[in-house]
Every structure is written in C-alpha cells, then in structure tokens.
C-alpha positions in Angstrom: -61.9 45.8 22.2 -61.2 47.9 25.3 -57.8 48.2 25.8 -56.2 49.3 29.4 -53.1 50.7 29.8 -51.5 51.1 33.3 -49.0 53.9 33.8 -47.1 54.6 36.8 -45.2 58.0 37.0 -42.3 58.1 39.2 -42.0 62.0 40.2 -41.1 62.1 44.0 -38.0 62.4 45.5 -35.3 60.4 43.4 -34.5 57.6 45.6 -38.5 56.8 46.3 -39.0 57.0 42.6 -36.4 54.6 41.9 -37.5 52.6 44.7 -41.1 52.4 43.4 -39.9 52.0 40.0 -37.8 49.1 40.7 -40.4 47.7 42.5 -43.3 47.8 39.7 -40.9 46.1 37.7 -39.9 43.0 40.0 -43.6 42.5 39.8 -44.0 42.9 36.0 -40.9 41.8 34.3 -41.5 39.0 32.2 -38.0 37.9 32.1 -38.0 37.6 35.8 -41.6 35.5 36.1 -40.0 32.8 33.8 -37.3 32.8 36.4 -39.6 32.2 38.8 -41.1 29.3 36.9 -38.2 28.1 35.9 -36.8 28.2 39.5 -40.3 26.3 41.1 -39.6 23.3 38.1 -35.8 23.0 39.4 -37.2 22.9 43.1 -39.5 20.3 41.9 -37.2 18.3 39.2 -34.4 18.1 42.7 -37.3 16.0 44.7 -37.3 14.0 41.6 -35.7 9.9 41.4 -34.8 10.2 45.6 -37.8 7.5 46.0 -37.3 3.3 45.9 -36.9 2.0 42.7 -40.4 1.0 41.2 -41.0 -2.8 42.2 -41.3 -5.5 39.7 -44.1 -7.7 39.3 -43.7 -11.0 37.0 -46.3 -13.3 36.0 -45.8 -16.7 33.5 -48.1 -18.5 32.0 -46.5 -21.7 30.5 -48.2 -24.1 28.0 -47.0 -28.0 28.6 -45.4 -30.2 26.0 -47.0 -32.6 25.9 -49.9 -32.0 27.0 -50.0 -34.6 29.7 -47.6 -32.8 32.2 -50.4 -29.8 32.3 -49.8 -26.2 32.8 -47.4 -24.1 34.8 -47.7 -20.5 36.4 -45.0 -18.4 37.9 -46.2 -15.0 39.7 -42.9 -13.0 41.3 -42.8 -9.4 43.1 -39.6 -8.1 43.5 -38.1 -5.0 45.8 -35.0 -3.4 44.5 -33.1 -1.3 47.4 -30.2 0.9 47.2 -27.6 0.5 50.5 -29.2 2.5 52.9 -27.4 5.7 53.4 -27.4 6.2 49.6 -31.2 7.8 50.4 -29.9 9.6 52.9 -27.3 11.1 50.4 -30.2 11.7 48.1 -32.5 13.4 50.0 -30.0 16.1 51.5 -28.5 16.7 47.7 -32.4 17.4 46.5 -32.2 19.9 49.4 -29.5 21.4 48.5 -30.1 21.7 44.6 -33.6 23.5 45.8 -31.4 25.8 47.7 -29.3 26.6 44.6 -31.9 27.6 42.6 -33.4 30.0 44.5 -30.2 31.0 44.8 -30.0 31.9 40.7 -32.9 33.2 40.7 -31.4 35.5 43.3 -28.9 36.7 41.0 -30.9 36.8 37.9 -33.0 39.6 40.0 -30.0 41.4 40.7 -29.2 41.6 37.5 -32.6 42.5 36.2 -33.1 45.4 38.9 -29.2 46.6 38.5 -30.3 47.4 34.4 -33.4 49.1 35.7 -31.4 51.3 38.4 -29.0 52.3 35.6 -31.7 53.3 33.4 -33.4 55.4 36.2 -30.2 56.9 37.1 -29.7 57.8 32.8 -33.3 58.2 32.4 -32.8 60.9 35.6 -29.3 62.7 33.5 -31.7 63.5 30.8 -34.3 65.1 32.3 -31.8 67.6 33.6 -30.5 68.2 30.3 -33.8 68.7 28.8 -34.3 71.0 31.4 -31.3 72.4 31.0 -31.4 72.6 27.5 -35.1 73.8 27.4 -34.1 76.8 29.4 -31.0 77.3 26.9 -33.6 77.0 24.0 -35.9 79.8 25.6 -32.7 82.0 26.0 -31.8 81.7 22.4 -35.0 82.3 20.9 -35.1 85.7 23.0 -32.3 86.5 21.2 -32.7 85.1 17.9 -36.3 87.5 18.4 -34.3 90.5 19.1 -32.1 90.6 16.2 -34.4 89.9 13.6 -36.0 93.4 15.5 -32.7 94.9 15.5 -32.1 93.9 11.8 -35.0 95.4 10.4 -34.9 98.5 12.5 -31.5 98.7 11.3 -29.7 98.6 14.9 -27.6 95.3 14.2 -26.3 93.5 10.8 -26.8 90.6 8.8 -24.0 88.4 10.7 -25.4 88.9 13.9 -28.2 88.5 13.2 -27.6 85.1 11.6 -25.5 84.2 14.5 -28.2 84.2 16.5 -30.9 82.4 14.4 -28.5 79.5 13.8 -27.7 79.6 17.7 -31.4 78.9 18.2 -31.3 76.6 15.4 -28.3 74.4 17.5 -30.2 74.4 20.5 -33.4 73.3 19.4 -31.7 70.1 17.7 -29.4 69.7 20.9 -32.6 69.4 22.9 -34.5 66.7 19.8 -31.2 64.8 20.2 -31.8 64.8 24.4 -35.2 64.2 24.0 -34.6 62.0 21.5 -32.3 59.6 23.7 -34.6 60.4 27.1 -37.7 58.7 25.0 -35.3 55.6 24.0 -34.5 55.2 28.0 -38.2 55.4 28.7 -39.1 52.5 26.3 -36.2 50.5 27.9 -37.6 51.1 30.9 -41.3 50.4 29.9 -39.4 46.8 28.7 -38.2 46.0 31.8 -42.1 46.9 33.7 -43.3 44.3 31.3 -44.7 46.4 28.6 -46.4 48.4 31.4 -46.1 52.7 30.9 -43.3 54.3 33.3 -43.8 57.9 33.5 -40.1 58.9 34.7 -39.9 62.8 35.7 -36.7 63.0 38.6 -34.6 65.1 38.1 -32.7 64.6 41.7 -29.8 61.9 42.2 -30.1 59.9 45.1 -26.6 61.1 46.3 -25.8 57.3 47.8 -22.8 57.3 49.9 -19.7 55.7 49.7 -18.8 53.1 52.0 -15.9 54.7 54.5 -13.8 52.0 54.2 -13.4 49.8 51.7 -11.8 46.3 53.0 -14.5 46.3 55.8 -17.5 46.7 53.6 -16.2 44.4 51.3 -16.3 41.4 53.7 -19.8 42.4 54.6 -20.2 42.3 50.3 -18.6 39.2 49.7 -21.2 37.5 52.0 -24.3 39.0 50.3 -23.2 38.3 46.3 -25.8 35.7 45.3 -22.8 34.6 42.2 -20.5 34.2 45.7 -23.6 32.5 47.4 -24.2 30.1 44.3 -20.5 28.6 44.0 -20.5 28.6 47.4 -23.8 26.2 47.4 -22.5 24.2 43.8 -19.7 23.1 45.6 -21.6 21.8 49.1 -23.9 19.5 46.5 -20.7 18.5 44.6 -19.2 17.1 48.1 -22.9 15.7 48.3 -22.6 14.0 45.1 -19.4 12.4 45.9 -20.9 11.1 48.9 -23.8 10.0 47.0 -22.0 8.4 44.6 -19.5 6.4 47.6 -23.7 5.3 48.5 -24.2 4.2 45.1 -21.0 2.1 44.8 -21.9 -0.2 47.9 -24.0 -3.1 47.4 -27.8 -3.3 46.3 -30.1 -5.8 47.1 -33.2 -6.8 46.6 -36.4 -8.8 48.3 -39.3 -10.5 47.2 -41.9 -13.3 46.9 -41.8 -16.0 43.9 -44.8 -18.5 43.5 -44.5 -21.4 41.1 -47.4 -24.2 40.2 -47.7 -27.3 38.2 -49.9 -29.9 38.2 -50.2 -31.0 41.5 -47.6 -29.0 43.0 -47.5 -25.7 44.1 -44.1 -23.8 45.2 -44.0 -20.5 47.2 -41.8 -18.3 49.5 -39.3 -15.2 49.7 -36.5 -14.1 46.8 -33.3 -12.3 48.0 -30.4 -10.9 45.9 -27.4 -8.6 45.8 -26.3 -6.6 43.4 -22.3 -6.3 43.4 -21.0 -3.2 42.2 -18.4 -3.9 39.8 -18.9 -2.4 36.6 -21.3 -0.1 36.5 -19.6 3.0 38.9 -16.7 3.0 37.6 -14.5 6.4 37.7 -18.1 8.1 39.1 -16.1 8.6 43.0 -13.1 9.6 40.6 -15.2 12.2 38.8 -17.0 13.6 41.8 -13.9 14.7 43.5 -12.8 16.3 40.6 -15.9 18.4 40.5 -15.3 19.4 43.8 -12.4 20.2 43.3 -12.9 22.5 39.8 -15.4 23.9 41.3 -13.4 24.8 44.8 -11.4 26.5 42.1 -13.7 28.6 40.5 -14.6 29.7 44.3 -11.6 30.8 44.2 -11.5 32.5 41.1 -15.0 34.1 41.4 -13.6 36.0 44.5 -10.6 36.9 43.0 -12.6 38.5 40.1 -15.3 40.0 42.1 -13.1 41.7 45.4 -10.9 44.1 42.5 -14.0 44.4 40.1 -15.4 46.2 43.6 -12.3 47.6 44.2 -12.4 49.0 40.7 -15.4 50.5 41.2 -14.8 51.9 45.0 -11.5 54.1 43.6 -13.5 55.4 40.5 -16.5 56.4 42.4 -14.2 58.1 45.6 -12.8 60.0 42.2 -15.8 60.9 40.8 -17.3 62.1 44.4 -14.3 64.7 44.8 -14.8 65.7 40.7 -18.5 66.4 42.0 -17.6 68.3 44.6 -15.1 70.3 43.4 -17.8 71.5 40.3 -20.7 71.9 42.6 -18.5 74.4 44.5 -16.9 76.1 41.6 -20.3 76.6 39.8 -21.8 78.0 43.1 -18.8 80.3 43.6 -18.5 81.2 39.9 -22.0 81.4 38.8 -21.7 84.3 35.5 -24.7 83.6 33.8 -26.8 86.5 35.5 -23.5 88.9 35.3 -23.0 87.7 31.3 -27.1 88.6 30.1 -26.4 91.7 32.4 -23.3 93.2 30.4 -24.9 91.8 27.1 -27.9 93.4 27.4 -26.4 96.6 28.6 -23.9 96.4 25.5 -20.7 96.4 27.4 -20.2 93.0 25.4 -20.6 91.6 21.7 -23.1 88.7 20.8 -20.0 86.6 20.0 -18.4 87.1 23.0 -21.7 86.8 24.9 -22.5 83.0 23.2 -18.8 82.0 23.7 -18.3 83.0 27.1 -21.9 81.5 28.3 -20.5 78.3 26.7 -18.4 77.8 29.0 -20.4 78.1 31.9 -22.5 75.7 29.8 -20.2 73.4 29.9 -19.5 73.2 33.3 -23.4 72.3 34.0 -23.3 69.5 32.0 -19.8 67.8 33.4 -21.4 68.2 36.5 -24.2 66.5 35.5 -21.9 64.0 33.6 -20.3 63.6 36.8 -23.4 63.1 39.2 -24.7 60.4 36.7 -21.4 58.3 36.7 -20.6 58.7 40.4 -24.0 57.0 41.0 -23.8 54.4 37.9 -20.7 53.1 39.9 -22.4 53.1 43.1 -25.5 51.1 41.5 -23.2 48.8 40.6 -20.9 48.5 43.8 -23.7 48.1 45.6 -26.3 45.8 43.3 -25.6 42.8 45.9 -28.1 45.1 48.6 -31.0 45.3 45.5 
C-alpha cells in the first residue's frame, strides 16, 4: 500500500505563515467539513413543509344488502389550503433559517481558526526558546568541555568543575522539556490540518496593532461578531414565527370534487370546507411572543458579555504592549552577555558568579518572549471576529 503524506512547512515571514497555515486548515479540518454538511442539510431541512398540504384522494367501493339495490362507488379528491398569507409567512421564515445557519457555521469557523492562530502564535514562542535554549546548551557544553580540561590539567577543582557539568546537564533537559512541549503544539496543529503534516519553523511575531481607540473599533466589532450576527438573525425568525403562527390561527379551508354512483344514479360535483381554528393553536401566538422576547433578552445579554470581554482584552493587551516595549529597550540598552563571557574568560570573574549573573540576563529573554506571545494571544482573540 502506497501511502502519501502531504506536508506543508510554514517558514516565511510570521504573519504569511500563519496566514497560509490557517488557510490549509479551513480546507482540511474535519470538524469544519461536517459543519459544512451539517450547514447545507439545515439550508435544505428550512425549505422543508412550506409546500400545500398533500391532497387526499378517496375511493369506496360498497357491497349492497340485499343484493337487489346493487352496488355503490364513491371517488373524492380533496385540497387542503392554509389562509393565504400563512405561505407567505413560511416561505420568508425558511429564508431566514437558511440565513442562520450559515450564520453558525460562521462562528464555528471562527472558533476553529482562532485555536489554530493560538497554536501558531505558541507553536511560534517555542521555536524561540529552542533557539534560545539551543544556543544556551552550546554555551554550556563549551564550558562543561573546559573544566573537565582544567580539572585534569589541574587548573580548576572538583566543584567547579561539577558545576559546570550539571549546568550542561540543566540545559539539555530545559531544552527536551521545550522541545518536548513544541512537538505537542505541532500535533495539535497537524489535528486541526486534518491529520495533514504542518512543518511550523517562525520564529517572528506578527507584531498586530492595537486598535487606537477602543469605543470606535468596538462598534465596527460588534457588527462583525457572527454570535452578535446569529441572535441578531434568531430573533428576526422568532418575530417570523409569531407572524406565522397569527397565519396559522386563521381559518383553513379546503376544495374538491366528490362522485357518488348507485344503480341508476350517478352523483357528481365540487366539496368545500373550512376548518375553524379553535383548539388546536392554542397558547402558540402566546408562546411566540415570548420567544421573542427571551430571545431580545439574550441580545441583550450577549452584548453586554461580549463589549467588556473585548474591553477586557483591549486593557491587557495596551499593558502587555508597554511591558514589551519597555524589555525590548532595556535588553538593547543592557545587553551583558558579550561583556559577562569577556570578564569570565579573562578571569576577572568566578564560574558562579558568571552562571548567576548570565541568568539573569536569561531571564529577561524569556519574559520578553513571554510577553510577545501573550500580547498577541490577546490580540488573536480581540480580533478573531476579522478571521
């Protein structure tokens, strides 16, 4: 069995590779082609019942007791019709319901491609730490190299030199651990592509910008959330309904044509009938405009939740964008690394003191990167209505 395998490696700028990825997986993500079905048979199922009733055909065939007063046959069609506007009601509902479910669909997508930005933007924290850490690794084995040298030759002792074999040791399970944790996001990732291979190599952010203001952006938001868009749309085909059911609780009627023969006689013409709503309806107006109304609510509600959810999000990525700022500048303006391996190597400091002070500058990398990571995390998700 030949077995093919399609990889796609994303390792252009970051926001093209994110682009592409997300791409790939709108195409391949299984979860999102059932939606699609799913979406086409609730298109389909909201055309369905807003045709007449089926007509009703009746046929008798009646023996004579006795048998002297012969045979009789009875042969009826019969028409049932709704009052009129109720098709009119019916067909603009089905519309309407059609509408809807692209529009869950729509936010099932968002959803779907909000995950996979989140794991791109993780997936894209890890490769700098395994860079990061790879490069911390190569230090450390330098070193751990030159004290065993030093030990044997007698030029450093036993504590250093174990010092610097077990700060070797550290790095090389820091960097399992990130690679660890970096393979974990790729599999996630090859999930969401449908099974298909993501080869994810940025290393960039994407650097998105924060809106300027917040109220007017958020106006321009609230009109693009598909979960706005969908209560929005359920409560247009709950007004529908309760129109459709004031349809439904006029009259019905029906037409038709009855023939009757009997021995010598033969009986033919039109049947006509009205149904009178009386029963049947009941509390279904009553009902309807409750709908409405809940559902008004939830309008309500749903806005409520969603403009300080946003908010939310706007005040801790404007924090995070100064955090950024203020440790890209410090690190460029206080960059020690070079000065550190300069007065280590010329002895002016210790191994100790060299490890310890290099950790902090350490440190400071990773926050950063911490920091880049979670500033765009909360711009993914401020802005997954524009995915």
């Amino acid at each position: 069995m030949l077995l093919v395998t399609t990889v796609f490696v994303a390792k252009t700028g970051a926001q093209g590779g994110y682009e592409n990825v997300l791409n790939h997986i709108e195409e391949n993500n299984a979860t999102l082609a059932a939606l699609r079905e799913r979406t086409e048979a609730q298109k389909i199922d909201a055309s369905t019942g807003i045709w007449l009733a089926n007509p009703e055909i009746e046929f008798n065939y009646l023996w004579g007791s006795p048998k002297a007063i012969g045979k009789r046959t009875d042969i009826s069609i019969r028409q049932t019709f709704d009052f009129p506007t109720a098709y009119i009601d019916r067909n603009r509902l089905a519309g309407l319901q059609s509408d809807n479910a692209g529009l869950a669909y729509k936010a099932g997508r968002t959803d779907i491609l909000l995950s996979a930005r989140q794991v791109c933007i993780n997936l894209t924290y890890q490769n700098n730490l395994v860079k990061e850490y790879s490069a911390r690794l190569k230090n450390a084995e330098s070193i751990a190299v030159m004290y065993k040298i030093k030990l044997e030759k007698g030029d450093a002792n036993a504590i250093e030199n174990n010092k610097a074999q077990l700060n070797r040791a550290a790095a090389m399970t820091e960097l399992s651990q990130i690679e660890s944790e970096r393979d974990a996001l790729l599999a996630e990732l090859r999930r969401l592509n449908g099974g298909k291979e993501i080869v994810f190599q940025d290393c960039d952010f994407p650097d998105d910008a924060l809106p300027a203001d917040f109220e007017g952006w958020y106006a321009e938001a609230e009109t693009k959330s598909p979960v706005l868009q969908y209560v929005r749309a359920q409560i247009a085909i709950d007004k529908q309904q309760l129109q459709l059911n004031k349809s439904l609780a006029m009259p019905k009627f029906s037409a038709g044509y009855m023939s009757e023969k009997i021995v010598g006689e033969h009986f033919q013409g039109i049947s006509v009938g009205v149904s009178i709503p009386l029963f049947e309806n009941k509390n279904r107006i009553k009902h309807a405009k409750a709908q409405v109304k809940a559902s008004e609510a939830a309008l309500e509600d749903d806005k409520l939740q969603f403009y300080y959810h946003l908010q939310s999000l706007y005040l801790k990525a404007a924090a995070l964008r100064q955090n950024k700022s203020v440790l890209k500048q410090s690190l460029s303006e206080n960059n020690s690394e070079k000065l550190l391996k300069k007065a280590f190597d010329a002895g002016e400091i210790s191994l100790i003191n060299y490890l310890l002070e290099l950790e902090y500058y350490y440190d400071a990398i990773v926050k950063l990167f911490e920091t880049e990571r979670d500033y765009e995390l909360a711009i993914a998700e401020l802005k997954a209505m524009e995915l």
